[in-house]
C-alpha positions as CSV (number, residue, x, y, z in Angstrom):
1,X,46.3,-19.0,-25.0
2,X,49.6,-20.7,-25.8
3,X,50.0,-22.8,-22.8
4,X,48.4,-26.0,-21.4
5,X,48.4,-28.0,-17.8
6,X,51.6,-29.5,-17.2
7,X,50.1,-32.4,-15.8
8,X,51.8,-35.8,-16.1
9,X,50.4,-39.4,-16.6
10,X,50.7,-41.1,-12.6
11,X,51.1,-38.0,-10.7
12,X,47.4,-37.5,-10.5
13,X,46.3,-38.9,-6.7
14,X,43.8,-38.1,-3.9
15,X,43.9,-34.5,-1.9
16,X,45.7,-34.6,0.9
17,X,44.5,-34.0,4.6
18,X,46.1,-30.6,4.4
19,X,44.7,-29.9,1.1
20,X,41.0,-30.4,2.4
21,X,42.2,-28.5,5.2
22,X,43.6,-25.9,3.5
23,X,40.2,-25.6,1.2
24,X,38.3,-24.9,4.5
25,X,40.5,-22.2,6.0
26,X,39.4,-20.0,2.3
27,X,37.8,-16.4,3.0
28,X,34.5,-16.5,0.8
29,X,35.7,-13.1,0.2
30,X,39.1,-12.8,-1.2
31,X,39.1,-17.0,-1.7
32,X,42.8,-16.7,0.2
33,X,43.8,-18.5,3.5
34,X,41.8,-16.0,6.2
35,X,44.1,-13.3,7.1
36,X,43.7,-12.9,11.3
37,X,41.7,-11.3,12.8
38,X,39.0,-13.4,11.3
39,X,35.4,-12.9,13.0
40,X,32.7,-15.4,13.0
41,X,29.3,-14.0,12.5
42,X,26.2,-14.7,13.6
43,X,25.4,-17.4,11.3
44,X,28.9,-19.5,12.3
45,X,30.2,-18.6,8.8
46,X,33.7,-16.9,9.3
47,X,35.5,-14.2,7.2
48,X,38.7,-12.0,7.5
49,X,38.1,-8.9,9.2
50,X,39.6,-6.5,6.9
51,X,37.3,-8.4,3.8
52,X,33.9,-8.6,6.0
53,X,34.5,-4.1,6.9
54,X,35.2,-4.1,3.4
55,X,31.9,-5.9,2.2
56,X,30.5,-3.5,5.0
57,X,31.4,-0.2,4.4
58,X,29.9,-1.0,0.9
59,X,27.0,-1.5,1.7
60,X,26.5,0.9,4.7
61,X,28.1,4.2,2.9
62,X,26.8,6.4,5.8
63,X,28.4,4.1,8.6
64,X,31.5,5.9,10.2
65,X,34.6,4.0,10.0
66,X,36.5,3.4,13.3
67,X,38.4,5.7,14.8
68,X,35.6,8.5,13.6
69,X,34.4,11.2,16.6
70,X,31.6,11.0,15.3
71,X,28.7,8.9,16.6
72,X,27.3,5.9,14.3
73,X,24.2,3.9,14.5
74,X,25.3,0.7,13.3
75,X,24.2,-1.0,10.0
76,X,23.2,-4.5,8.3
77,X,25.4,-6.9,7.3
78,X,24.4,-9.7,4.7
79,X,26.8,-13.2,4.9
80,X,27.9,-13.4,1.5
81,X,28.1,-17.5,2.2
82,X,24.4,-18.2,3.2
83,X,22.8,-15.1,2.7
84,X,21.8,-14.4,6.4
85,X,21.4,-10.7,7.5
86,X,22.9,-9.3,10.6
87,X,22.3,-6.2,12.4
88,X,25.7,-4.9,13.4
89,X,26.2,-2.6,16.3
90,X,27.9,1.0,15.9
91,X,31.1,-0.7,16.0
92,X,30.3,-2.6,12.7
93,X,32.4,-5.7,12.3
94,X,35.2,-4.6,14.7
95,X,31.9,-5.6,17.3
96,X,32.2,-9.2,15.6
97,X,33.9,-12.1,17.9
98,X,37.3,-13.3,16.8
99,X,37.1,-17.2,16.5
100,X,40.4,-17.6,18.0
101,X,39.7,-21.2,17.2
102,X,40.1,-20.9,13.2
103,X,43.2,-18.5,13.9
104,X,45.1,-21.0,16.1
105,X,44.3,-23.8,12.9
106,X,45.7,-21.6,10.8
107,X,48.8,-20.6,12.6
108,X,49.2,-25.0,13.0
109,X,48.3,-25.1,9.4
110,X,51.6,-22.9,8.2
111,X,53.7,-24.2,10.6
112,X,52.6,-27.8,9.3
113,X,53.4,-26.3,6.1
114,X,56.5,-24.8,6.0
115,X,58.3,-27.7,8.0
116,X,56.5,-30.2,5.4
117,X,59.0,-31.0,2.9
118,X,58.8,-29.3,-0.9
119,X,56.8,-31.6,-3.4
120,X,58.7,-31.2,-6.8
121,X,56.1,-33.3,-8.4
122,X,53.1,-31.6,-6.9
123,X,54.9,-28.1,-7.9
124,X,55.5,-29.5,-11.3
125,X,51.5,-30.8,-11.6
126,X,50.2,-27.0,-10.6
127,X,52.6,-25.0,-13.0
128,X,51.4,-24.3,-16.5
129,X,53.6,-25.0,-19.0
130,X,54.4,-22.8,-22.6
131,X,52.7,-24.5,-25.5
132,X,55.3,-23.1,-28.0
133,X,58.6,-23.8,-26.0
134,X,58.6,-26.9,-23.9
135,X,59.6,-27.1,-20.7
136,X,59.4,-23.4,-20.3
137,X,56.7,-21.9,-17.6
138,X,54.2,-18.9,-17.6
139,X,55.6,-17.0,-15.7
140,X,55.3,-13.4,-17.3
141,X,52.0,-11.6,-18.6
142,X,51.4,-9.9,-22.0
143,X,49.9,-7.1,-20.8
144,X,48.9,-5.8,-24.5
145,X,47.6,-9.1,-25.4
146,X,46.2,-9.3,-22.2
147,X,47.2,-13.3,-21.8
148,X,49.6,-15.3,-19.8
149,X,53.1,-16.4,-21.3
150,X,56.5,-17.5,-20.7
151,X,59.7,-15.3,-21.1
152,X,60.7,-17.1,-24.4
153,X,57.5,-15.7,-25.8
154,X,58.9,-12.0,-24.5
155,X,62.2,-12.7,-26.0
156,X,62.3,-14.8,-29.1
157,X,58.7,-15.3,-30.0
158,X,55.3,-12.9,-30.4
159,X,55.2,-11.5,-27.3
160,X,58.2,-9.9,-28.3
161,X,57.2,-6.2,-29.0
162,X,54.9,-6.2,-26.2
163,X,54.6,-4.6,-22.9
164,X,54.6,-7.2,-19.9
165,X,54.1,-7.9,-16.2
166,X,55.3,-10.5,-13.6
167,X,52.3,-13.5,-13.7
168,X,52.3,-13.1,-9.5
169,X,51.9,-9.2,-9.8
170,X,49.3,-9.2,-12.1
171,X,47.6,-12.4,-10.9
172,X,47.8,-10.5,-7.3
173,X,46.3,-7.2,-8.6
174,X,43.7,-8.5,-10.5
175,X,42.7,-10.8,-7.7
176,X,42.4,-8.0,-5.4
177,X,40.2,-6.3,-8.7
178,X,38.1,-9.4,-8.5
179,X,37.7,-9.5,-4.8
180,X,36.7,-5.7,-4.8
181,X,33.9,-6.7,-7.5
182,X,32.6,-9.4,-5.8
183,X,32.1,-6.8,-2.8
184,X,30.8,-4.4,-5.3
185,X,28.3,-6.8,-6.4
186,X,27.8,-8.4,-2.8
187,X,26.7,-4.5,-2.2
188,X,24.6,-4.4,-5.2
189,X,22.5,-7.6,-3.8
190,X,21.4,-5.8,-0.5
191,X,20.2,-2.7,-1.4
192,X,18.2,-4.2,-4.6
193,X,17.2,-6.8,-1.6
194,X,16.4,-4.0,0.8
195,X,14.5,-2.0,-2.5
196,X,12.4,-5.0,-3.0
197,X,11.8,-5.5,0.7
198,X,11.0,-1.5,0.7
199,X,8.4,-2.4,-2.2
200,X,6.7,-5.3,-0.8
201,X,6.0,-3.2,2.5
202,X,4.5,-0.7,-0.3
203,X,2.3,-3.2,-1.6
204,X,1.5,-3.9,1.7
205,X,0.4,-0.5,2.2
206,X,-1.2,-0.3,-1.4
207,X,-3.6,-3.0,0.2
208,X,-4.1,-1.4,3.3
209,X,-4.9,2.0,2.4
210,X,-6.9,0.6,-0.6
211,X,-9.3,-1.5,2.0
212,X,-9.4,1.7,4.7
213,X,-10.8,3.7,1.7
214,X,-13.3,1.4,0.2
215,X,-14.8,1.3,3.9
216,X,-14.6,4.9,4.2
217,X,-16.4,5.0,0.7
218,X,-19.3,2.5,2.0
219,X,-19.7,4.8,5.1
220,X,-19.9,7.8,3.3
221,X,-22.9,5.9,0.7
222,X,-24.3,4.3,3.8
223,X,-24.6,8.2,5.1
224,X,-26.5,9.7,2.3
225,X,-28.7,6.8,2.2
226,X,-29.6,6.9,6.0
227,X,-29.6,10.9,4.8
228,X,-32.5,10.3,2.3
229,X,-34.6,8.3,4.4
230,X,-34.8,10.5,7.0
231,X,-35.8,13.0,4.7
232,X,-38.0,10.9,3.1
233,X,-39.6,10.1,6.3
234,X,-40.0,13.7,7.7
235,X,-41.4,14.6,3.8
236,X,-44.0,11.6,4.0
237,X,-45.0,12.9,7.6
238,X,-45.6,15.8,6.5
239,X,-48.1,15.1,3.9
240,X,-49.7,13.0,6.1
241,X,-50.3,15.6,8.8
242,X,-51.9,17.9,6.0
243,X,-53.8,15.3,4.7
244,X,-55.5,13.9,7.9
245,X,-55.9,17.9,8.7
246,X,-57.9,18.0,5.3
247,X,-59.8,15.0,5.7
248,X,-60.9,16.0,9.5
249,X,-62.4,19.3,8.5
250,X,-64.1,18.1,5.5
251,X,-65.8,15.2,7.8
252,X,-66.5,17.9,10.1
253,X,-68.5,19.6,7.5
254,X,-70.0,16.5,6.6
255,X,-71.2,16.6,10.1
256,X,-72.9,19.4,10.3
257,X,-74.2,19.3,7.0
258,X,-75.9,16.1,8.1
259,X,-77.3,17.2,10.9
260,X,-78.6,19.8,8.6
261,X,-80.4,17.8,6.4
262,X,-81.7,16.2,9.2
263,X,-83.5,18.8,10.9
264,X,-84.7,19.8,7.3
265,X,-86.3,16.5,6.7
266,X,-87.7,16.8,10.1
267,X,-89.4,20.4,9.3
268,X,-91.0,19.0,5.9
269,X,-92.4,16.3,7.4
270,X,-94.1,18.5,10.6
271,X,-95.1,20.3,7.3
272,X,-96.9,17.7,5.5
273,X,-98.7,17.0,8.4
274,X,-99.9,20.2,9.3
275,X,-100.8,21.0,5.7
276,X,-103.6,18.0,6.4
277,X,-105.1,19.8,9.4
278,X,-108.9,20.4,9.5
279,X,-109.4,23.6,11.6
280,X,-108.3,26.7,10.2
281,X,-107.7,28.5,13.9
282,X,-105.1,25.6,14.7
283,X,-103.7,25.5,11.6
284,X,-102.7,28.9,11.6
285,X,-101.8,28.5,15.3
286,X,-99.4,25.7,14.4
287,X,-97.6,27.3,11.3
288,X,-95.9,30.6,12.9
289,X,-93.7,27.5,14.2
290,X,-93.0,26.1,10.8
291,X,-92.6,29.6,9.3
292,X,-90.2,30.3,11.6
293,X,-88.3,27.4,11.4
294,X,-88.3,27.4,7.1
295,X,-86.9,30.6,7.6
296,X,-83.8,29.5,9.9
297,X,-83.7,26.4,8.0
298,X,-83.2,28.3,4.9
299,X,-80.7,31.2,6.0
300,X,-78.3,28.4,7.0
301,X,-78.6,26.1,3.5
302,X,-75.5,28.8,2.3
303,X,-73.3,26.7,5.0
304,X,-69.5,27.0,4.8
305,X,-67.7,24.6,2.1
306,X,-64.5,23.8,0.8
307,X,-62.8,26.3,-1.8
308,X,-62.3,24.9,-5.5
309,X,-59.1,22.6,-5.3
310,X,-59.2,21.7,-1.6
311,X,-58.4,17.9,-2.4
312,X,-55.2,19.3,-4.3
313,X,-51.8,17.9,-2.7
314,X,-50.0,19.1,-5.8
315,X,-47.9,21.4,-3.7
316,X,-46.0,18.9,-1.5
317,X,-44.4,18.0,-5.1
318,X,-40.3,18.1,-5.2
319,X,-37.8,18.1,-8.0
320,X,-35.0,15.9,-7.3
321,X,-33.8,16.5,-10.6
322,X,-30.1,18.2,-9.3
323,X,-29.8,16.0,-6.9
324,X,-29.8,13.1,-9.2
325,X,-27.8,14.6,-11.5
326,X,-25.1,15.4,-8.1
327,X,-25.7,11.6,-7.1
328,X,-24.7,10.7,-10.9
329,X,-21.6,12.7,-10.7
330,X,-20.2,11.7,-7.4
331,X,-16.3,11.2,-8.1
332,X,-13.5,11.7,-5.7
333,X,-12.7,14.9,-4.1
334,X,-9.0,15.3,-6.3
335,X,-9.3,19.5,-4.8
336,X,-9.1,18.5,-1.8
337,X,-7.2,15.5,-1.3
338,X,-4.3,18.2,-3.4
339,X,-4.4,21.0,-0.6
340,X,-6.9,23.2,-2.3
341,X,-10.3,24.3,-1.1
342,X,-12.3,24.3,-4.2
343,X,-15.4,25.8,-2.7
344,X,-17.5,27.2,-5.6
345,X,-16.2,24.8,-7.9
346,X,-16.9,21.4,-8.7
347,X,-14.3,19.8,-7.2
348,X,-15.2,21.2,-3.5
349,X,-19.1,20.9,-4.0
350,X,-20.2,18.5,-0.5
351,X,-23.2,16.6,-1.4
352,X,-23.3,15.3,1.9
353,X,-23.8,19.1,3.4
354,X,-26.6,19.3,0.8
355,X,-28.4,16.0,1.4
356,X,-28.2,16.8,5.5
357,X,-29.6,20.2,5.0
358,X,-32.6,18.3,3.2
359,X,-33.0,16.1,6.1
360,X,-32.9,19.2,8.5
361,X,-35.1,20.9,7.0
362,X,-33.1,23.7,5.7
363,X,-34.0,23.2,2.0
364,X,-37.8,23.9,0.6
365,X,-39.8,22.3,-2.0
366,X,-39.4,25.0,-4.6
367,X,-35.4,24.2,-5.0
368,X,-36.1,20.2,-4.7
């Protein structure tokens, strides 16, 4: 740009009080002197009214401006100084408190102002002066060059075919473009600040559902393992009833067997001895006895016994085959957790039904 600081050696000094005054009365907003009514928010951070419904209404598009019949709930409201967020009632920031207190330092500040006396030197310090014509200020702006110049420029010098603009009228408009930006970016800030808010709550819940599951997994496993032991239990009793059955009618023929035997060894012995008898009479007294008795001893030598593969147990065998392969292909129940009610098909198949029907007794041997 052709034009530089018209600053002059010795006029440089230290701000005055009303300078630094001046520098604290500046909306955050618009970076003008606050324009009353200027509300202080909950933070102690001050703006003008008309900037802060601005920055508002921006960022709380559903929020019904004043003066609506309809009802509104209100909004959030982020300082653009400290970043501090504010719930705002449905009055917005016409609910806000006026800080009288900053107004009534303003009003002294202008009135301070306009009866202090006009500062030639401190006007001449601020203006910028033309590089190509001394003495001359920018006043004017090239609007197709887009760059601030003086009105020799416009008349004599480049500038001359080009369109321009009063410097205060274009300084003022794009000001006001700049102030609506920063709003527009103020704006932007809260709701990616409210979206990353709204997806640390959903990584909260990511970690919360993800936990409730993983329990409700282990129940489920710790289910069909209680499931199969009691299964296993009732399919172990069972053999054991059969086989202490077995075992107490084959000792009970054992039994009488013995007591068979017994008597039989008893009858050869009486026998023997009455084979070595003398007398004839007595011996053939004494052996219609012993006849009889051989011939009841030997009727009952075809006593009962057990049929051929009476020790077998080979029928309590199961095939847990399918149900392995089910426990191998356990996966999550997509069908259902979609709507659908996958009942024949893989999806909707309820090994837990199965596995309880085994421990109820519902399902034989020949299918497991």
């Amino acid at each position: 740009m052709n034009f530089a600081l018209g600053y002059k050696p010795g006029q440089l000094g230290e701000s005055s009080t009303m300078d630094n005054l001046e520098k604290q009365l500046i909306c955050p907003i618009c970076l003008e002197m606050f324009t009353k009514p200027v509300v202080i928010l909950p933070c102690q951070h001050n703006l003008c009214r008309k900037c802060a419904n601005d920055v508002f209404q921006a960022t709380n598009p559903l929020w019904q401006s004043r003066g609506s019949k309809s009802m509104s709930t209100g909004g959030r409201f982020r300082c653009p100084s400290c970043r501090h967020e504010a719930v705002l009632d449905r009055h917005g920031v016409y609910g806000l408190q006026r800080n009288l207190l900053v107004e009534n330092i303003i009003d002294i500040y202008k009135q301070e102002e306009s009866s202090r006396p006009l500062n030639p030197t401190k006007v001449e310090q601020q203006q910028l002066m033309c590089e190509k014509h001394d003495e001359e200020k920018i006043n004017i702006y090239c609007l197709s060059c887009e760059t601030p110049t003086c009105s020799m420029c416009k008349v004599f010098g480049q500038h001359k075919d080009c369109e321009v603009a009063p410097l205060q009228n274009v300084y003022k408009r794009q000001k006001t473009e700049l102030s609506d930006g920063i709003a527009i970016l103020v704006a932007g800030n809260d709701r990616i600040q409210a979206l990353l808010s709204q997806m640390e709550e959903t990584c909260r819940s990511i970690q919360a559902n993800g936990r409730r599951q993983k329990q409700s997994l282990c129940d489920k496993f710790d289910g069909l393992y209680a499931i199969l032991e009691e299964r296993k239990k009732k399919l172990v009793g069972m053999i054991s009833c059969q086989q202490d059955d077995k075992l107490d009618y084959i000792r009970s023929l054992m039994r009488r067997h013995g007591d068979h035997l017994e008597g039989a060894v008893k009858l050869v012995e009486t026998a023997i001895q009455s084979m070595e008898e003398p007398q004839m009479a007595v011996f053939l007294q004494s052996i219609k006895d012993i006849f009889k008795q051989i011939s009841t001893t030997a009727k009952v030598s075809s006593m009962e016994r057990p049929e051929p593969g009476y020790e077998s147990m080979a029928h309590f065998a199961i095939n847990t085959e399918n149900v392995a392969d089910m426990l191998r292909t356990i996966d999550f129940n997509t069908a259902r957790a979609s709507g659908s009610q996958g009942k024949d098909g893989e999806d909707g198949y309820d090994l837990a039904e199965d596995l309880a029907s085994l421990a109820t007794g519902d399902v034989d041997y020949g299918r497991y």
